[in-house]
C-alpha positions in Angstrom: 6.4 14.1 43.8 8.3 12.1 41.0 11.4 10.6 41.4 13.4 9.8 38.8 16.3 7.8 37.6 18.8 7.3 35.2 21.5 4.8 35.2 25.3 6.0 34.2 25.5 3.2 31.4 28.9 1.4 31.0 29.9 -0.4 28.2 33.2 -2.2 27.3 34.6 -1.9 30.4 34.6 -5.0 32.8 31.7 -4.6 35.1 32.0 -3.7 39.4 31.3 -6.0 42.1 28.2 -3.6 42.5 26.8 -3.4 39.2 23.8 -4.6 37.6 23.3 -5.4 33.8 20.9 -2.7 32.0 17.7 -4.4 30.7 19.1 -7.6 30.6 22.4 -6.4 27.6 25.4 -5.9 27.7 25.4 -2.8 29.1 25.6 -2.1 33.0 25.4 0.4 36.1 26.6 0.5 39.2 25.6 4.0 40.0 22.0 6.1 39.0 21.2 9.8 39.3 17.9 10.3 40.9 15.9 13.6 40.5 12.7 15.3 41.4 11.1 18.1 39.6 13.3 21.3 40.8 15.4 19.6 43.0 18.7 19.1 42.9 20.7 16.1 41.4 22.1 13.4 43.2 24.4 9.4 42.9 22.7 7.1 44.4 24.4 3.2 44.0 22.4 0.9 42.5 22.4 -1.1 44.7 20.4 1.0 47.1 17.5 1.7 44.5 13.9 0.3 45.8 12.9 -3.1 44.4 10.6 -2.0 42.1 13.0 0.3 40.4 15.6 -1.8 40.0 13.9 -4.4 38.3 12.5 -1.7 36.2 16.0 -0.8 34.9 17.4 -4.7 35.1 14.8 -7.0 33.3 15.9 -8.2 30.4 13.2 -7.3 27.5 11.8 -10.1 25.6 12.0 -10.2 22.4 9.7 -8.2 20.5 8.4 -9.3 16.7 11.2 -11.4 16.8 14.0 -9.2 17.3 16.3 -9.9 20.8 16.6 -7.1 22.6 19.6 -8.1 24.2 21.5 -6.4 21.6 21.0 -3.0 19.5 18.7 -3.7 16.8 19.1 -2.1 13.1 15.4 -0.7 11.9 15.8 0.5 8.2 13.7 3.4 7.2 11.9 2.9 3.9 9.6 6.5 3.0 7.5 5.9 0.3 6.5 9.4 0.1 7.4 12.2 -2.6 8.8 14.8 0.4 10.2 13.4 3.0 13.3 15.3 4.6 15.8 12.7 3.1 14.9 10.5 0.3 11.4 12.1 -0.8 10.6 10.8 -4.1 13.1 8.2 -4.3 10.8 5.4 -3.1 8.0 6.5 -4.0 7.4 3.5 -7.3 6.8 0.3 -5.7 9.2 -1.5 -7.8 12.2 1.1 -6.0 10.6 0.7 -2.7 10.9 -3.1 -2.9 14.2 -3.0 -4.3 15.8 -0.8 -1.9 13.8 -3.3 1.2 15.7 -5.9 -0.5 19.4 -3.8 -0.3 18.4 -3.3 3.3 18.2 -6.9 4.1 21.2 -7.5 2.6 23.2 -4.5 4.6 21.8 -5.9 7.8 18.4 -4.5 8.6 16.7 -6.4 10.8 13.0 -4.5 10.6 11.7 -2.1 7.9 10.0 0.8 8.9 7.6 1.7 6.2 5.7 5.1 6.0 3.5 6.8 3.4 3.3 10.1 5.2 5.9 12.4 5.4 6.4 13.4 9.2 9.2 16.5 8.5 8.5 19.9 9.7 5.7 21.9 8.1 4.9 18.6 6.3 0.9 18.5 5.5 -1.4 15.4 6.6 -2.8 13.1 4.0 -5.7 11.6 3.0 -5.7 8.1 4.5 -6.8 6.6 1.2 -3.4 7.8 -0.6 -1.3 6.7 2.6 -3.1 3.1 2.0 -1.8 3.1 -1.4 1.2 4.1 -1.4 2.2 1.7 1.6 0.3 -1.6 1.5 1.3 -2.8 -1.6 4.9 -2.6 -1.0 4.7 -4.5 2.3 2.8 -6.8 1.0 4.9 -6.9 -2.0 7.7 -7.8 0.6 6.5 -9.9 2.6 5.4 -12.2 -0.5 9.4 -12.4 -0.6 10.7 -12.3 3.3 9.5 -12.7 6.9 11.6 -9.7 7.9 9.4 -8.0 10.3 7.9 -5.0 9.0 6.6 -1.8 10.8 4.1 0.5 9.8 4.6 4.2 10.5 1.2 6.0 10.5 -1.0 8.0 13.0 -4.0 6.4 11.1 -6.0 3.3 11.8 -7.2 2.8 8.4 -3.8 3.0 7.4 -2.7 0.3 10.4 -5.2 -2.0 9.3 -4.3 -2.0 5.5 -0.8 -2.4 6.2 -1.5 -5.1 9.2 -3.3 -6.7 6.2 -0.6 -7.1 3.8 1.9 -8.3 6.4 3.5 -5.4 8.8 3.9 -6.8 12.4 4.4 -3.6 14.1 2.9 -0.2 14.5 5.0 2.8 15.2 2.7 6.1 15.5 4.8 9.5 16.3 1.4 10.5 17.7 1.5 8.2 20.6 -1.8 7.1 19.6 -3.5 10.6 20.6 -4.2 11.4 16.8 -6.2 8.2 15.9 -7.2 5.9 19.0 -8.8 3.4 16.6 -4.8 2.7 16.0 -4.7 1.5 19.4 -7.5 -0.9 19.5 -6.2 -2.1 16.3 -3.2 -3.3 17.9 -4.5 -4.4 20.8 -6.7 -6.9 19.4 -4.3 -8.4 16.5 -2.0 -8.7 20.1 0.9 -6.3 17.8 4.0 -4.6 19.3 3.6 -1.0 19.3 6.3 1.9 19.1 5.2 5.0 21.3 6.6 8.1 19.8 7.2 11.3 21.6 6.0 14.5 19.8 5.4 18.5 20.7 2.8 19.4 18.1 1.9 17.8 14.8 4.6 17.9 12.0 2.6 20.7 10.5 3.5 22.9 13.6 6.0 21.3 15.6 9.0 23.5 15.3 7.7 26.9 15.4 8.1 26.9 19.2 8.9 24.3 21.1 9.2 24.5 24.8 9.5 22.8 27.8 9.9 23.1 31.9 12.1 20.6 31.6 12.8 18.4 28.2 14.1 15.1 29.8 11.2 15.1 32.4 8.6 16.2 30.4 9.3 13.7 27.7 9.4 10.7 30.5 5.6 11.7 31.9 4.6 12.1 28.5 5.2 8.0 27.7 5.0 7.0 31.1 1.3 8.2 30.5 0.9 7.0 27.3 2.1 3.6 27.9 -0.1 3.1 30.9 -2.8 3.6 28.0 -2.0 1.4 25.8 -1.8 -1.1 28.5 -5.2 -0.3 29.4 -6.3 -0.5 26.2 -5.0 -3.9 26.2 -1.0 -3.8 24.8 1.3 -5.3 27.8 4.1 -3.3 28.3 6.2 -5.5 27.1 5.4 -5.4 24.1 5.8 -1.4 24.0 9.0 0.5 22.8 9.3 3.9 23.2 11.0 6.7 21.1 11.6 10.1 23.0 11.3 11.9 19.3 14.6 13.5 18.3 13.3 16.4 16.5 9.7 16.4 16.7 9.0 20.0 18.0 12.8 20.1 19.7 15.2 22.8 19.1 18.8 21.5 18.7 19.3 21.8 22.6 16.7 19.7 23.2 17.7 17.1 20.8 21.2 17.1 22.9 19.6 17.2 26.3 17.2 13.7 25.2 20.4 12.1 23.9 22.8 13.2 27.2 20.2 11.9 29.7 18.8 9.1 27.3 19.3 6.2 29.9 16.5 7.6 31.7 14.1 6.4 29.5 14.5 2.6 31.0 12.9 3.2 34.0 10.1 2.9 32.0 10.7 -0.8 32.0 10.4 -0.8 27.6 13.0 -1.5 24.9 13.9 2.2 23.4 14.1 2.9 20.1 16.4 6.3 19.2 15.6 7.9 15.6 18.1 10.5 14.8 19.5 9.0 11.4 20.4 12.4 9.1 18.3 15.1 10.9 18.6 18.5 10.7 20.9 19.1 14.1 23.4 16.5 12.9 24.1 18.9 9.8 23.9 21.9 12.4 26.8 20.6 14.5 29.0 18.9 12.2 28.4 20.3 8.5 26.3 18.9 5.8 23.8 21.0 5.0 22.0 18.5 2.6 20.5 15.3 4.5 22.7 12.8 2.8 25.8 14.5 3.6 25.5 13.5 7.4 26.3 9.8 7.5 29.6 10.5 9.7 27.3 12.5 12.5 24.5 9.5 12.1 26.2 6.9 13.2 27.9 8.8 15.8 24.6 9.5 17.4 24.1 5.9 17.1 27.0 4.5 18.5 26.3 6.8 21.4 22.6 5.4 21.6 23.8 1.5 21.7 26.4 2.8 24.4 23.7 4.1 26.3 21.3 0.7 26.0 19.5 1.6 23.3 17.4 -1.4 21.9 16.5 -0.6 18.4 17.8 2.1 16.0 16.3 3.4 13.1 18.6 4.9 10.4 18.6 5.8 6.9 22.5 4.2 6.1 22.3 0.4 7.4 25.6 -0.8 6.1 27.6 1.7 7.5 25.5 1.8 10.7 25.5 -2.2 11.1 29.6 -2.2 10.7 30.0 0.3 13.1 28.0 -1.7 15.6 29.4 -5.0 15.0 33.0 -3.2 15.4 31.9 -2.0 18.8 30.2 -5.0 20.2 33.2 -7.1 19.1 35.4 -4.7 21.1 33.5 -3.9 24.0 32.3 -7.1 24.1 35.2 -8.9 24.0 36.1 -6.8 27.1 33.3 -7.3 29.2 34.1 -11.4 28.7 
């Protein structure tokens, strides 16, 4: 049977005699929980983990299309779609989408995730030739003008290929490359990072019931399986992050019980990247029923994440997002020194 283990993250405190630093951050543990499948919880110190464990949960992660991963990582979303959840329509021009890249720089993004398919709930798939064109152009209309990495957010190889093409240096697929394997061999033989996205259902379906035996578990067999196939297929894990899927068929409890136990997810040995930025749950708990009315609650989440170890996070707001996390890490930091 499984075991499983999830480190009790510190952060700004200065670290035990018996702690170990978490993938190589700032961050650190002295103590894990371990768990099996119906079994009851239990501490275990860290120091008393198996080897193979441990240096699952301690290795630093190297730096992946040139961001370090020593430190939370700001990933700016940029939808060039007419109905996304958030900003549908508002990027959707090339000449806005490459302005508002620009405004991102400037905030502090450090990557721009660009996607020409709206991944919200009930949201309809389409045609890979009008995903094409509404995304390659403005990365390559970017990267004519930066060498800020770039991601490409499809389920589609086409898609990958055109945008891989015009410049993008990463492919983040919510499908875990299950929709379109091509994506896969696509990024295994231009040697690209990959993002491995969690998901119950396709967007189309996702919320009308989700369930799970157990949410945390469930989601860490899910990419435990998937990243052994990428590997397979020729990606090295370390060049894999992982994204549990805040959202993507969860119910609101769900979303809180990935984001409470969220540590567990490096024991997987990859940088994580935590997309919460505005959704739907963040409106449920602390007001704002329209999207852009949960800034506050977004970078909350955030903060929570990069307490947690959290490598790379991928919001909507990057100025308010990149201040918050300078604040902390000068703080906690300074305290840890």
């Amino acid at each position: 049977m499984t075991v499983y283990y999830r480190p009790i993250v510190r952060f700004g405190e200065v670290p035990s005699p018996q702690s170990f630093p978490l993938a190589g951050g700032l961050c650190w543990f002295d103590t894990v929980v371990v768990q099996e499948r119906g079994g009851s919880r239990r501490k275990q110190a860290a120091g008393d983990l198996p080897g193979t464990v441990l240096t699952r949960l301690t290795a630093p992660r190297v730096s992946i299309a040139g961001l370090d991963m020593r430190r939370p990582q700001i990933m700016g979303i940029l939808n060039v779609t007419p109905d996304s959840f958030s900003d549908g329509g508002l990027f959707a021009a090339p000449e806005a989408a490459v302005d508002h890249a620009r405004a991102m720089q400037r905030d502090g993004a450090a990557i721009i995730d660009i996607g020409g398919e709206s991944t919200r709930p009930g949201a309809k798939e389409v045609a890979v030739n009008d995903e094409i064109a509404r995304t390659a152009p403005v990365i390559a209309a970017i990267r004519a003008e930066s060498h800020i990495p770039i991601s490409i957010d499809t389920r589609k190889g086409g898609v990958g290929r055109a945008a891989v093409e015009a410049g993008a240096s990463l492919i983040n697929d919510v499908a875990a490359f299950t929709f379109d394997p091509a994506l896969l061999q696509l990024a295994a033989g231009h040697d690209l990072p990959v993002c491995i996205m969690h998901a119950q259902g396709t967007p189309e379906t996702m919320q009308e019931d989700p369930h799970y035996d157990d949410v945390l578990l469930d989601i860490y067999d899910f990419l435990e399986e998937r990243v052994t196939v990428a590997e397979q297929a020729g990606v090295p894990r370390e060049r894999i992050i992982v994204d549990p899927g805040i959202g993507f068929g969860k119910t609101l409890e769900h979303n809180l019980s990935i984001l409470r136990g969220i540590a567990i997810f490096h024991g997987l040995g990859c940088p994580i990247l935590l997309g919460a930025s505005r959704k739907r749950f963040i409106g449920t708990i602390g007001g704002g029923e329209d999207a852009q009315d949960r800034l506050g609650g977004s970078v909350a989440v955030a903060l929570f994440g990069a307490r947690q170890g959290v490598q790379i996070l991928r919001v909507h707001d990057i100025f308010a997002t990149k201040q918050a996390l300078d604040l902390e890490w000068a703080i906690g930091g300074a305290a840890m020194t």
